[in-house]
C-alpha positions in Angstrom: 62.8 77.1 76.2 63.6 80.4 75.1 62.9 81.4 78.8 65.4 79.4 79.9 67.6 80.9 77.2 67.2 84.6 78.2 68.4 84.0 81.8 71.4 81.9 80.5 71.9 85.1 77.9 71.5 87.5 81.0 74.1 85.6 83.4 76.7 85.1 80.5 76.2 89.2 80.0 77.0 89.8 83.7 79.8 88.0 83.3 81.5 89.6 80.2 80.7 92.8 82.3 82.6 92.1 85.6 85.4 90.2 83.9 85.9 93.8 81.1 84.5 96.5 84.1 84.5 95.9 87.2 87.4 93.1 88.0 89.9 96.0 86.4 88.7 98.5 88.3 88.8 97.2 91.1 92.4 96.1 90.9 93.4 99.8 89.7 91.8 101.3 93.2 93.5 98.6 95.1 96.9 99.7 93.8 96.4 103.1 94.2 95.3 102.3 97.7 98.5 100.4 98.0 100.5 103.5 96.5 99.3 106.2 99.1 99.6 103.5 102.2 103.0 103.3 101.1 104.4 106.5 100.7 107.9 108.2 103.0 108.7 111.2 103.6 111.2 112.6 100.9 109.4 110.5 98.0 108.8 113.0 94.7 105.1 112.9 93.6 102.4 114.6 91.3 98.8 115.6 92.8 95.7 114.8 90.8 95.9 119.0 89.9 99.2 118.3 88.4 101.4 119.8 91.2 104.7 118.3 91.5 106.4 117.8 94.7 108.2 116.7 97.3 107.2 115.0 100.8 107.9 116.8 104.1 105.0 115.1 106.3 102.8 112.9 106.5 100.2 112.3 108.4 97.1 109.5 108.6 94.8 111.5 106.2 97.0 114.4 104.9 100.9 115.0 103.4 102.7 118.0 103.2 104.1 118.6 100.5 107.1 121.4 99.1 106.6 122.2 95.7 109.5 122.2 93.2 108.8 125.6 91.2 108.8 128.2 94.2 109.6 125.6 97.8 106.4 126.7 99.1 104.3 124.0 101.5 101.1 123.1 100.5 99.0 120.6 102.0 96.7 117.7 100.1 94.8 114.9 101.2 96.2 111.7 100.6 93.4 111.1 98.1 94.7 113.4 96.1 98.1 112.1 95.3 98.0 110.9 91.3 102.0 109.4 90.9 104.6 108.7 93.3 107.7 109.1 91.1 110.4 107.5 93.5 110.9 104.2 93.4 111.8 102.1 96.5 113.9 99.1 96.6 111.4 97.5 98.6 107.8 98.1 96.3 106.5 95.1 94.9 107.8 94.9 91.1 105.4 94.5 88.2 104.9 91.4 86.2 
């Protein structure tokens, strides 16, 4: 009986764990995935080092970006892009 018991304790652990942990998590990543696949050219945006910017080119795994304080280009990987700050008529809104 109390064999039985530990496994159902077990599985109902698991599952407070994936529904608090894991199912969040994973629907942050894929929106931040959805963010950086749908970026433009001109959009204003912040880099994970706190830069802020603006969009001149972008490529599959890289952007260019100018930065606001001095114009200067820098490029970042696309992994690195924290915020994009425009909004777009077309972005999926929020519920």
């Amino acid at each position: 009986m109390s064999g039985g018991f530990m496994i159902i304790y077990f599985v109902v652990l698991i599952a407070i764990m994936y529904f608090l942990m894991i199912r969040p998590q994973r629907k942050k990543s894929k929106e931040e995935k959805e963010m950086r696949e749908n970026l433009k050219v001109g959009d204003e945006i912040v880099t994970i080092g706190g830069i802020y910017g603006r969009i001149i080119s972008l490529k599959e795994d890289t952007m260019v970006i100018e930065s606001k304080s001095d114009h200067s280009k820098l490029t970042f990987a696309r992994w690195a892009l924290q915020q994009n700050l425009t909004v777009h008529d077309d972005a999926p809104k929020k519920k």
